[in-house]
N, C-alpha and C positions, 0 to 999 in steps of 0.2 A: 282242207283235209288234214293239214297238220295241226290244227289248232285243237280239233276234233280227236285225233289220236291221244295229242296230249291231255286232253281232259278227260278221258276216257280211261287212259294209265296212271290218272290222277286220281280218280274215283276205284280202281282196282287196286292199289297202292294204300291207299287210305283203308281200304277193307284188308288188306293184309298185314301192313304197320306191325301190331302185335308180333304176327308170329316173326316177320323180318327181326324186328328188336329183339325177340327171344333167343333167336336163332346167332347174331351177331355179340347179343351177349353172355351166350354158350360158350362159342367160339371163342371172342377175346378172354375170359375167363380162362379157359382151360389154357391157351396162351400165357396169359401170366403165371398159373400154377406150375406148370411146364418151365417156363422161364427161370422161380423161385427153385426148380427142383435142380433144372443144371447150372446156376449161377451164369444167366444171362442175364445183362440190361433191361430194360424196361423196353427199350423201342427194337434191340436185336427178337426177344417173346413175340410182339406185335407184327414185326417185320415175318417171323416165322409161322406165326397164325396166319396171318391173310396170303402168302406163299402157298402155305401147306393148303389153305381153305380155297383158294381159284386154282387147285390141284397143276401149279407149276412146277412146285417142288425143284428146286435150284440145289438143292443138297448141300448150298455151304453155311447149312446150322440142321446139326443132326442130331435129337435128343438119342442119350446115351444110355439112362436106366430105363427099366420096362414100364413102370410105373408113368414115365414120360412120354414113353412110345406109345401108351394106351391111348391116354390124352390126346397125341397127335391123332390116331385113328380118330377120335371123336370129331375132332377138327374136320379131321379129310371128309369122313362123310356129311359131315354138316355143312360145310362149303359144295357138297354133292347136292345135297338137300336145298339150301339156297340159289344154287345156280338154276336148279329146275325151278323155282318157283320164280325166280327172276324171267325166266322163258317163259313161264306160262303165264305170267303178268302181263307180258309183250303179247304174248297171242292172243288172249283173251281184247285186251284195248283194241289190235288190230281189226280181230272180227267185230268188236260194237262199230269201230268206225266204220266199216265196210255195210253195215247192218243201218246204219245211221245215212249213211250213203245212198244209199238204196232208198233210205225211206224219203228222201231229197228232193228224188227223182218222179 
């Protein structure tokens, strides 16, 4: 059955790649812009992208102009936007497996 799942989130995965990639590379993007705009490091920008984008938000890197704040929004919802497709990647595999299960039987 797991082997079934996995290949099943292997082939839902493949069909969504793209928009994943786009979405990641939104994301890190505006991270670095953000970074470039308040004179962070390279890995503190990244570190704050992917915080701010699985919406944990730790708070100890807080963009300060607005122009950076906006960015961050883009982030937050896009890591909103990712997280749902991440879940519905999962669901989706689940029920072919359960669907593949069935037909087994």
């Amino acid at each position: 059955m797991r082997r079934l799942f996995f290949a099943n989130l292997y082939r839902q995965l493949h069909l969504l790649w793209p928009i994943f990639s786009a979405i990641l590379i939104v994301m890190a993007g505006a991270g670095v812009i953000i970074g470039r705009i308040e004179d962070w490091r390279l890995d503190e920008a990244l570190y704050f992208t992917f915080v701010t984008g699985l919406t944990i938000g730790y708070g100890d890197l807080t963009p300060k102009h607005l122009s950076a704040r906006v960015l961050a929004l883009v982030i937050g919802f896009s890591g909103i936007v990712l997280t749902g497709l991440v879940a519905a990647v999962t669901v989706q595999a689940l029920n072919a497996t359960a669907r593949d299960e069935a037909d087994d039987r």
